[in-house]
mmCIF file of the C-alpha atoms, coordinates in Angstrom:
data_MODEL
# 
_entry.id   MODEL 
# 
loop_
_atom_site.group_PDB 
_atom_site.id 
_atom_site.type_symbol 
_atom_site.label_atom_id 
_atom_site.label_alt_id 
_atom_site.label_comp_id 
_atom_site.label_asym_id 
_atom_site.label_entity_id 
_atom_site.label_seq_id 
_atom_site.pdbx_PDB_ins_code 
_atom_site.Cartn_x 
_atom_site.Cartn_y 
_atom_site.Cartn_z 
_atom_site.occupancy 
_atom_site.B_iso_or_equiv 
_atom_site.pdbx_formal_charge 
_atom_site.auth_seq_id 
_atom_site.auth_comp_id 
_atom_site.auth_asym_id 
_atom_site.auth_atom_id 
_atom_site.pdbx_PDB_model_num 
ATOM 1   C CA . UNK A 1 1   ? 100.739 77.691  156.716 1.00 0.00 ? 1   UNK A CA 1 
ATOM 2   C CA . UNK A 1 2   ? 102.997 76.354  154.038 1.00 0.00 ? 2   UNK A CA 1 
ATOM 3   C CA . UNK A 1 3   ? 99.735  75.834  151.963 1.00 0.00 ? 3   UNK A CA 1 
ATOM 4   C CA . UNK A 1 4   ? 98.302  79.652  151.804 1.00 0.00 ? 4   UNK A CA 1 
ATOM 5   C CA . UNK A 1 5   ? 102.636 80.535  151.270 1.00 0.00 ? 5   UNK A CA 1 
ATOM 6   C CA . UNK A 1 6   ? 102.265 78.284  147.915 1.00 0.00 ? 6   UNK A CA 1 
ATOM 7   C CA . UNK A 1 7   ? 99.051  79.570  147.007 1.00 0.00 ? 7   UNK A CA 1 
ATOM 8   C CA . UNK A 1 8   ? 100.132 83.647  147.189 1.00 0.00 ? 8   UNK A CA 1 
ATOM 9   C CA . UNK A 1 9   ? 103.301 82.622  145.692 1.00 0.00 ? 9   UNK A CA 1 
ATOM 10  C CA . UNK A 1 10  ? 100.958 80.940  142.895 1.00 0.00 ? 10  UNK A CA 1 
ATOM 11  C CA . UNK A 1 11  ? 98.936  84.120  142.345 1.00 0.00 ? 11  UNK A CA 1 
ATOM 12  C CA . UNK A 1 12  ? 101.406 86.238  142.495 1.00 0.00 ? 12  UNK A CA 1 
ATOM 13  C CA . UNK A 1 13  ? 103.166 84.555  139.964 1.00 0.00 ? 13  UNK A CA 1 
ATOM 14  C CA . UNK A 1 14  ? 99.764  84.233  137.640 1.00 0.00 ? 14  UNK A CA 1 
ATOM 15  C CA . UNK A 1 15  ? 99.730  88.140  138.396 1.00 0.00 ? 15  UNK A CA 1 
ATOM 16  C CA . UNK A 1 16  ? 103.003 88.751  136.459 1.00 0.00 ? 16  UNK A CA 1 
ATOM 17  C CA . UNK A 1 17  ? 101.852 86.530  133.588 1.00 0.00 ? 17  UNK A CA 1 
ATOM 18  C CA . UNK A 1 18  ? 99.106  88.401  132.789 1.00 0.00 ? 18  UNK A CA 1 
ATOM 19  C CA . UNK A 1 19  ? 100.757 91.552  133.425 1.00 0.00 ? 19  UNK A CA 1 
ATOM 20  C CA . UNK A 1 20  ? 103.396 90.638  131.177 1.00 0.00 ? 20  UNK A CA 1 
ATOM 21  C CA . UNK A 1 21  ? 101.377 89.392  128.515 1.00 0.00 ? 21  UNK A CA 1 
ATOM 22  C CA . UNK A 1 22  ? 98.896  92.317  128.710 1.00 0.00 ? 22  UNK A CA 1 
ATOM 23  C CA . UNK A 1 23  ? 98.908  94.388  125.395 1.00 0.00 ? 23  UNK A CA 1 
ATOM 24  C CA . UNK A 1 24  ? 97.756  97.936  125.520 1.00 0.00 ? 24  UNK A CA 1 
ATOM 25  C CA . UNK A 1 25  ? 94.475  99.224  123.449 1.00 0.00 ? 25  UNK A CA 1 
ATOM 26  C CA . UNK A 1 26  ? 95.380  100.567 119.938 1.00 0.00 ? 26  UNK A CA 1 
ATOM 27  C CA . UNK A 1 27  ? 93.165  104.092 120.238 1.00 0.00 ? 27  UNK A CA 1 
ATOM 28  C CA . UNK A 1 28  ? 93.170  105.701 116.306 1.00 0.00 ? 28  UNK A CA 1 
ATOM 29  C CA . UNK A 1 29  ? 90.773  108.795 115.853 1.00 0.00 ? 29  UNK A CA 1 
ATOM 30  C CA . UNK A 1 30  ? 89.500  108.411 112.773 1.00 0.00 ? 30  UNK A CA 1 
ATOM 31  C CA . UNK A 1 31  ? 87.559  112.057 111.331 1.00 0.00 ? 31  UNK A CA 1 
ATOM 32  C CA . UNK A 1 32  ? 86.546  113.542 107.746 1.00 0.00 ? 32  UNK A CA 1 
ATOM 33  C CA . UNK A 1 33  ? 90.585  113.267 106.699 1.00 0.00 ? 33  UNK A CA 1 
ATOM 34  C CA . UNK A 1 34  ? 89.864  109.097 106.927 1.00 0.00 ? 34  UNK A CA 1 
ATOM 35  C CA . UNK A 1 35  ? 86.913  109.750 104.671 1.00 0.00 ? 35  UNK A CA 1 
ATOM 36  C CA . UNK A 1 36  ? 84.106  110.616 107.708 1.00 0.00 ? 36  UNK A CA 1 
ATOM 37  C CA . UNK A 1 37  ? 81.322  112.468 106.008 1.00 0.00 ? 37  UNK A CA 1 
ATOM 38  C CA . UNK A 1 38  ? 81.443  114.882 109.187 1.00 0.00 ? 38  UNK A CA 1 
ATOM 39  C CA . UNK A 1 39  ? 82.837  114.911 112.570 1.00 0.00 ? 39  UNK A CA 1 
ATOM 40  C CA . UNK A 1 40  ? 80.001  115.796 114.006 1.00 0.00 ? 40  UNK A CA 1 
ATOM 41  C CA . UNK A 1 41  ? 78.281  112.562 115.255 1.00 0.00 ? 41  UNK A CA 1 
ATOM 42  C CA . UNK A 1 42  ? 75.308  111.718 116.409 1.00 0.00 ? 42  UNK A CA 1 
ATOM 43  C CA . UNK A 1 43  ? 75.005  107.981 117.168 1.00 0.00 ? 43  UNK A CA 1 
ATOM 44  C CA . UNK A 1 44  ? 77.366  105.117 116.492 1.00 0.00 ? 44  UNK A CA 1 
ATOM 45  C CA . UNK A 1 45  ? 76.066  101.046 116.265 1.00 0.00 ? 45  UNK A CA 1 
ATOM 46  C CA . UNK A 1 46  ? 77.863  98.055  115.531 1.00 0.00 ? 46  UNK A CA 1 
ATOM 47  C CA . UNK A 1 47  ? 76.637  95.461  113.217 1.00 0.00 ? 47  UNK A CA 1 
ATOM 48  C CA . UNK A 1 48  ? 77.115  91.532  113.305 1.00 0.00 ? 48  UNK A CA 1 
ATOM 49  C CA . UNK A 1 49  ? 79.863  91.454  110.766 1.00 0.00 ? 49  UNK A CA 1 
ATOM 50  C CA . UNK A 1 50  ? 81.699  93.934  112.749 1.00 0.00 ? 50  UNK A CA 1 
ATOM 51  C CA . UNK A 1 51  ? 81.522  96.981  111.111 1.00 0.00 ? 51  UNK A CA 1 
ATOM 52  C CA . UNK A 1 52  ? 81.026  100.192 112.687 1.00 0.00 ? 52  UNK A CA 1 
ATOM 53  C CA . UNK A 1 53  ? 78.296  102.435 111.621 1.00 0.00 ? 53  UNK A CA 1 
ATOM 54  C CA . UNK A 1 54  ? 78.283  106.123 112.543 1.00 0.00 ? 54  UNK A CA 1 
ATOM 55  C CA . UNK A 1 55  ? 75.348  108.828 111.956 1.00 0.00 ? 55  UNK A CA 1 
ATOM 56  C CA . UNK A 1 56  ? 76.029  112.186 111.237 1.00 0.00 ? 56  UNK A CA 1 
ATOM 57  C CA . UNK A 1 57  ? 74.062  114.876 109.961 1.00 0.00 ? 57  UNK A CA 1 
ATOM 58  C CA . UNK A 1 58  ? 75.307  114.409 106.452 1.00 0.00 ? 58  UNK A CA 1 
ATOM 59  C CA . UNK A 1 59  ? 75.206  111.022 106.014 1.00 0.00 ? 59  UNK A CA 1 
ATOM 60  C CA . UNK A 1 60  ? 75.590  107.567 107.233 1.00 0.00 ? 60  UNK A CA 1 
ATOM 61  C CA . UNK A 1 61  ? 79.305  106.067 107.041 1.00 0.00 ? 61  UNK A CA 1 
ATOM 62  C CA . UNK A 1 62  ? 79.899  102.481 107.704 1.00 0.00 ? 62  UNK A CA 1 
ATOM 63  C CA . UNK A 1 63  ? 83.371  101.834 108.763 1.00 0.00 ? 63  UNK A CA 1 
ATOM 64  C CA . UNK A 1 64  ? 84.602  98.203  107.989 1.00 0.00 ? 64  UNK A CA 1 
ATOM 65  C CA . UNK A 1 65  ? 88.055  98.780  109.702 1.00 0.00 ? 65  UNK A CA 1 
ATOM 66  C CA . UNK A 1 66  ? 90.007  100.549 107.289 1.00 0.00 ? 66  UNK A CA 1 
ATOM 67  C CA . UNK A 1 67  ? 87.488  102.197 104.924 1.00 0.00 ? 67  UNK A CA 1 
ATOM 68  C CA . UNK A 1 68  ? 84.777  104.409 105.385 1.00 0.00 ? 68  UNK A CA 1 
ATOM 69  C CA . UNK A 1 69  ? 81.455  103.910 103.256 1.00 0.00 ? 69  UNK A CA 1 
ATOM 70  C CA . UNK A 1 70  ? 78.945  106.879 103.210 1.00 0.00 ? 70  UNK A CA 1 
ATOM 71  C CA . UNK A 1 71  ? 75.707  106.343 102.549 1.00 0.00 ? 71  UNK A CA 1 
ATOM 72  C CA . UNK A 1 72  ? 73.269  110.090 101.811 1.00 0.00 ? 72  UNK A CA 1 
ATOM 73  C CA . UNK A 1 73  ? 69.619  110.634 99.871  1.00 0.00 ? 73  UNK A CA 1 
ATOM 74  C CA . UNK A 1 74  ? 69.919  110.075 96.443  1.00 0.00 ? 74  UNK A CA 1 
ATOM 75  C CA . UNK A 1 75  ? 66.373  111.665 94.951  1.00 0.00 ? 75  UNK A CA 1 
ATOM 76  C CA . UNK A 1 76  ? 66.803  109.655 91.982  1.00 0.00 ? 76  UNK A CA 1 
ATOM 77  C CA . UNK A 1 77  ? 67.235  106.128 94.184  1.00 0.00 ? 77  UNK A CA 1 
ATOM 78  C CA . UNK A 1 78  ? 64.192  104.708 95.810  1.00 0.00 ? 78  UNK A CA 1 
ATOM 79  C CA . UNK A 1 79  ? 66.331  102.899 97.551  1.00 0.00 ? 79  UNK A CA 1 
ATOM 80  C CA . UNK A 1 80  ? 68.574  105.164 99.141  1.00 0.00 ? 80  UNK A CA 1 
ATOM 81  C CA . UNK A 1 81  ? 68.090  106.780 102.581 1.00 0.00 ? 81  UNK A CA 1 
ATOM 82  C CA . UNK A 1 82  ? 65.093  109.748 102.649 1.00 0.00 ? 82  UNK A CA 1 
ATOM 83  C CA . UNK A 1 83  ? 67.228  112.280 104.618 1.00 0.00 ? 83  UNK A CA 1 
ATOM 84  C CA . UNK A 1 84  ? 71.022  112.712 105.534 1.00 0.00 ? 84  UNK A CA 1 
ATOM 85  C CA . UNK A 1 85  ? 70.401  113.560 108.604 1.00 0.00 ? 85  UNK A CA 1 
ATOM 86  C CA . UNK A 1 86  ? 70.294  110.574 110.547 1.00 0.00 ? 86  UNK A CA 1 
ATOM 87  C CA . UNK A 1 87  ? 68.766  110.497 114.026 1.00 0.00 ? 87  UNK A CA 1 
ATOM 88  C CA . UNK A 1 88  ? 69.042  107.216 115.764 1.00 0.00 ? 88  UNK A CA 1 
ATOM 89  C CA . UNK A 1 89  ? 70.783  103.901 114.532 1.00 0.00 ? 89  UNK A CA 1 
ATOM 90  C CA . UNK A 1 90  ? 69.922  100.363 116.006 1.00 0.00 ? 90  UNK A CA 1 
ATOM 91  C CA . UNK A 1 91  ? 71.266  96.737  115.385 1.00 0.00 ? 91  UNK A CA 1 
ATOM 92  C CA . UNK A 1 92  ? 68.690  94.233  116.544 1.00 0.00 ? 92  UNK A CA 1 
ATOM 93  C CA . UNK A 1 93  ? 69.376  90.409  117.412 1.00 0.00 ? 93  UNK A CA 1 
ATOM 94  C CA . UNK A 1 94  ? 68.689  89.334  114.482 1.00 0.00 ? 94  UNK A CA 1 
ATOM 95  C CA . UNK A 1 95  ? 71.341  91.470  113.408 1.00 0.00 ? 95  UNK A CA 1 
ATOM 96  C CA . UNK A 1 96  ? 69.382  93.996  110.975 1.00 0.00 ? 96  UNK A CA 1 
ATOM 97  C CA . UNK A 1 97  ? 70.774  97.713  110.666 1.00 0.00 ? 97  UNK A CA 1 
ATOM 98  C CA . UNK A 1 98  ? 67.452  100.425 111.800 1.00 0.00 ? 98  UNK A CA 1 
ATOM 99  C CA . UNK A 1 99  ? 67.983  103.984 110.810 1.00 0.00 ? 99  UNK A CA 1 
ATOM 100 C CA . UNK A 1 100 ? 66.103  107.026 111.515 1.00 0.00 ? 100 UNK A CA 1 
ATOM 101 C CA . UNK A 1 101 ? 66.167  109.680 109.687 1.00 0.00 ? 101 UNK A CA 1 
ATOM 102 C CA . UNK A 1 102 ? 63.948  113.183 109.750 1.00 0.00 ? 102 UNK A CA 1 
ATOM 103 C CA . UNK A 1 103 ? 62.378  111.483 106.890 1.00 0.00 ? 103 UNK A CA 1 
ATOM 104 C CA . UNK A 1 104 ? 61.482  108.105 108.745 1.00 0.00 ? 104 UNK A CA 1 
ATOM 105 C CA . UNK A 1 105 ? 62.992  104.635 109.557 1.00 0.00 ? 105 UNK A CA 1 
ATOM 106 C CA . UNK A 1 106 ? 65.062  102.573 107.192 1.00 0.00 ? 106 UNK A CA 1 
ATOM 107 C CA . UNK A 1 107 ? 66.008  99.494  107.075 1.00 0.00 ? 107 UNK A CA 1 
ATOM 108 C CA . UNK A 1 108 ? 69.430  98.739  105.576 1.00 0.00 ? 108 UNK A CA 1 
ATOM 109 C CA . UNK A 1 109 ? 69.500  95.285  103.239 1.00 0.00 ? 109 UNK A CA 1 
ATOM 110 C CA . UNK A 1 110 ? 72.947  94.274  103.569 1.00 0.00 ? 110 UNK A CA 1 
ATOM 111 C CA . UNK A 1 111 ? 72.688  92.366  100.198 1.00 0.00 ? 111 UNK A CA 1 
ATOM 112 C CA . UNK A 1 112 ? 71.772  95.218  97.659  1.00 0.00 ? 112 UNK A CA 1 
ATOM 113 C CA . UNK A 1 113 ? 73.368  97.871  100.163 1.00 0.00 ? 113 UNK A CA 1 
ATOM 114 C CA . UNK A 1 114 ? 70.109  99.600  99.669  1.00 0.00 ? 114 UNK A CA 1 
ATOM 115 C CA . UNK A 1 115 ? 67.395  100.872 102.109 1.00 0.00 ? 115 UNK A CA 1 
ATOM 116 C CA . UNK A 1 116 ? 63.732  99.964  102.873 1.00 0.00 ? 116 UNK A CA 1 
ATOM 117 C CA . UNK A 1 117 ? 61.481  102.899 103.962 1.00 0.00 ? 117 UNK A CA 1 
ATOM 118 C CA . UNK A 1 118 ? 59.575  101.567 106.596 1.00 0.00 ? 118 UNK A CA 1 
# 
């Protein structure tokens, strides 16, 4: 008997630790006044550096924790996305950024920021 009184003693001790020591979530709604191209969003990924990257239908932004990046169609830039309106967004494992746009899939080349039409 003395055993299982130790052991709830024990947890419930190990309880108020961790209730103690328990922070609460930091919640910050971030919209087109933090530099969001548009509120209205249509998919949201997260890439292996950490970054956030949300699709709206004016743009991609990529959010790097304090910043917001947008990335739209340049016609004069090969490079740059086909379309601002972007329809899906995918990180695979090895950790490459897929968009889709109405103009077709991109792949985002995290060294030139630039996109490959695929």
């Amino acid at each position: 008997m003395r055993r299982y009184v130790c052991f709830f003693m024990l947890f419930l001790w190990e309880c108020h630790v961790m209730l103690m020591t328990a922070r609460p979530y930091d919640m910050q709604h971030l919209g087109v006044e933090n530099g969001l191209s548009n509120n209205f969003v249509l998919g949201v990924a997260q890439d292996k550096r950490g970054c956030i990257w949300v699709a709206t239908d004016v743009g991609l932004n990529r959010f790097d924790g304090y910043t917001f990046k947008v990335f739209r169609n340049d016609p004069d830039d090969a490079e740059s996305l086909g379309n601002n309106w972007i329809t899906h967004l995918n990180c695979d494992n090895d950790g490459n950024l897929w968009v889709g746009t109405l103009s077709g899939l991109y792949q985002y080349n995290e060294t030139k920021e630039s996109f490959l039409h695929v």
